[in-house]
C-alpha positions in Angstrom: 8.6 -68.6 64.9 11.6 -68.6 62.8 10.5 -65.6 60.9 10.4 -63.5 64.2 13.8 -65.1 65.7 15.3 -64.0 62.3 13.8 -60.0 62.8 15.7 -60.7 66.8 18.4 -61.8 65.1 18.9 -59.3 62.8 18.2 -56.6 65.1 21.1 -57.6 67.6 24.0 -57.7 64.5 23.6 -61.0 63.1 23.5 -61.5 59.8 20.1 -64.2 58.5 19.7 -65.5 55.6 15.9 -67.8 55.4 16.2 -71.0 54.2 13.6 -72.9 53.3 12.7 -76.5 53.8 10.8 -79.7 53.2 9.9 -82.0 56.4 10.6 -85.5 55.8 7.3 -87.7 56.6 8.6 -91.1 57.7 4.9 -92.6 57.3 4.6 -91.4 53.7 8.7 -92.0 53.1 8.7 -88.7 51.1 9.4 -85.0 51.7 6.6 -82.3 52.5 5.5 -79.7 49.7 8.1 -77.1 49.1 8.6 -74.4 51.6 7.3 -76.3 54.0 9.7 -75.1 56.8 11.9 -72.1 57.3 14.7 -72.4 58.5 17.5 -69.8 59.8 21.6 -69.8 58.6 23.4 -67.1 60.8 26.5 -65.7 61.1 28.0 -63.1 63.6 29.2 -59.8 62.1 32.8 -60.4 63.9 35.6 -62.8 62.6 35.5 -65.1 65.7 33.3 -68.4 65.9 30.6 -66.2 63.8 29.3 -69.6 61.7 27.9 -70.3 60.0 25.1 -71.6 62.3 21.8 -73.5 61.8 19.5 -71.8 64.1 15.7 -73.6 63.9 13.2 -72.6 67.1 10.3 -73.8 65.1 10.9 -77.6 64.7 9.3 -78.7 68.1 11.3 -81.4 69.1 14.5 -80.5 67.9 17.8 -78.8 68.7 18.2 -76.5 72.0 21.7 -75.2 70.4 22.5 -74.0 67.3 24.2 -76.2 64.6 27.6 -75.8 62.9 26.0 -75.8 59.8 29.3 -76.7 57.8 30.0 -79.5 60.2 29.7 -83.2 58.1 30.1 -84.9 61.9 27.4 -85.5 64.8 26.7 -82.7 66.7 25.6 -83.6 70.4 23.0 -81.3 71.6 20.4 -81.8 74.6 17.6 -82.4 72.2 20.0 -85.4 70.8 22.5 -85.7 68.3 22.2 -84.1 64.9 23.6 -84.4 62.0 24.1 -82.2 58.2 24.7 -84.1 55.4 25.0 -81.9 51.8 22.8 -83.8 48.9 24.2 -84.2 45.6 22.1 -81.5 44.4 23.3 -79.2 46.6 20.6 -79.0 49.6 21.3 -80.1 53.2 19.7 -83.1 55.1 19.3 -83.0 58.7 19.1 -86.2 61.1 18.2 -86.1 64.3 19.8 -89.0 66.3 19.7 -91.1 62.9 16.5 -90.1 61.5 15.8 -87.4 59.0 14.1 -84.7 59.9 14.2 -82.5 56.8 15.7 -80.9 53.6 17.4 -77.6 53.3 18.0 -75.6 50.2 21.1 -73.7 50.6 19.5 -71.0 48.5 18.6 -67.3 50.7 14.5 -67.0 50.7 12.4 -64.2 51.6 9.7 -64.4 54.2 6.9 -63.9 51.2 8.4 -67.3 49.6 6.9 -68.6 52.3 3.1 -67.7 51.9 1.4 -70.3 49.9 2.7 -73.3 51.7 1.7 -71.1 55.3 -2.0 -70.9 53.2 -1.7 -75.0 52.0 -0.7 -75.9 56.1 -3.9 -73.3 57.3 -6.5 -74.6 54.3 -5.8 -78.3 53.3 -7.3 -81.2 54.7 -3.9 -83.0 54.6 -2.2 -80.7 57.1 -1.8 -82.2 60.2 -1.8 -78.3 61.8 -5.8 -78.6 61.2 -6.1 -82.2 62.5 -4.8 -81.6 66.5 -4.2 -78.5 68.0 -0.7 -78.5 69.7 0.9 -76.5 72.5 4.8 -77.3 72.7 7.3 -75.7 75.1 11.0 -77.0 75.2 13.6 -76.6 78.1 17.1 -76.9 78.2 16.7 -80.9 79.4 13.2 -81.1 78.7 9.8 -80.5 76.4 6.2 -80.7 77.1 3.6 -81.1 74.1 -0.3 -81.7 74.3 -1.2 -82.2 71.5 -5.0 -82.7 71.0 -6.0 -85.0 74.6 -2.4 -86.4 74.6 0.3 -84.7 76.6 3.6 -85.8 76.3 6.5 -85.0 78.6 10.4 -85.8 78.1 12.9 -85.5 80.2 16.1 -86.4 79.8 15.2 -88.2 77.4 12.7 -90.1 78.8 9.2 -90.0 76.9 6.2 -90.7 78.4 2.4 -90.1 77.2 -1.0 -89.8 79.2 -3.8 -89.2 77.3 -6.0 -86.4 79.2 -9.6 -88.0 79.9 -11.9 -84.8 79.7 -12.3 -81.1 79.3 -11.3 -80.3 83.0 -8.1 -82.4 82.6 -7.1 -80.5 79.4 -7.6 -77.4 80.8 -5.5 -78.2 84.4 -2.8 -79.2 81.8 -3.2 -76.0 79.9 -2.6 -73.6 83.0 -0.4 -75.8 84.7 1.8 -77.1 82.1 1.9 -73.4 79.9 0.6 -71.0 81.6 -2.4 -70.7 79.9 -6.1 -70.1 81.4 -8.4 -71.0 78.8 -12.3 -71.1 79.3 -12.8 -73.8 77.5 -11.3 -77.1 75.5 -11.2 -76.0 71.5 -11.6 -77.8 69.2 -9.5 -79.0 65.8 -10.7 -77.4 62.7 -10.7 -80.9 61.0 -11.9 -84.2 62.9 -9.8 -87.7 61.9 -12.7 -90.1 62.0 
């Protein structure tokens, strides 16, 4: 998703630069594989408030605004408050009210950089894209996420979860929730036992 903002981006003026990223797995208490998220720092072409920004559309449940991305303070947003803190090797760690969420190199990447860790996330058993199918879509005050039989709604951020009991459920959530009419419930490429 970031890929195609960036292309937007560019196309209106903006000057993007890809940066790439490692998601931080609190269960595992260790980063992702390398290139494991891209991320976007922008900058308008004019000498006003131009940016730096970080600008990430990709993250799911993450920032609606974009971040200062030289600001070393909390940055209150409506998906929380965030924070971007420089490494002492240089890359950028960003929190999300207190937690990590991931690891930015500073370094400008091109979209090909990005093609064996998109294979890894599509092939390996380990990726949790094979393990649930997810459907995500984020308001200004609000997101909505099924994920697998479990849809998950915050507002305001409230969180609540209902897991969905059969096909017709999933399916009223589908159209109703997103918009989408599909024939039927599919199915993960990889089952967890």
């Amino acid at each position: 998703m970031n890929g195609a903002f960036a292309t937007l981006l560019q196309a209106l003026g903006y000057r993007v630069t890809l940066l790439a990223g490692r998601v931080y797995s609190e269960k595992n208490d260790a980063f992702g594989p390398p290139f494991d998220h891209l991320a976007l720092r922008v900058e308008a072409q004019d000498t006003g408030d131009g940016g730096p920004w970080l600008v990430d559309v990709g993250f799911g449940r993450h920032c609606v605004l974009p971040l200062r991305l030289e600001d070393r303070g909390d940055q209150h947003d409506p998906g929380g408050v965030f924070r971007i803190n420089e490494t002492g090797e240089g890359d950028l760690d960003v929190y999300r009210d207190g937690e990590l969420q991931y690891r930015l190199e500073q370094r400008p990447r091109a979209l090909a950089d990005f093609e064996a860790t998109c294979w890894w996330q599509q092939t390996a058993p380990d990726s949790h894209f094979l393990r649930s199918l997810v459907c995500s879509l984020g308001g200004a005050d609000d997101r909505v996420t099924l994920s697998g039989r479990t849809l998950i709604v915050t507002c305001a951020g409230d969180r609540s979860e209902e897991h969905l009991e059969d096909e017709a459920a999933v399916l009223a959530a589908y159209r109703e929730r997103f918009g989408i009419v599909l024939e039927h419930e599919h199915e993960p490429i990889l089952k967890t036992s």
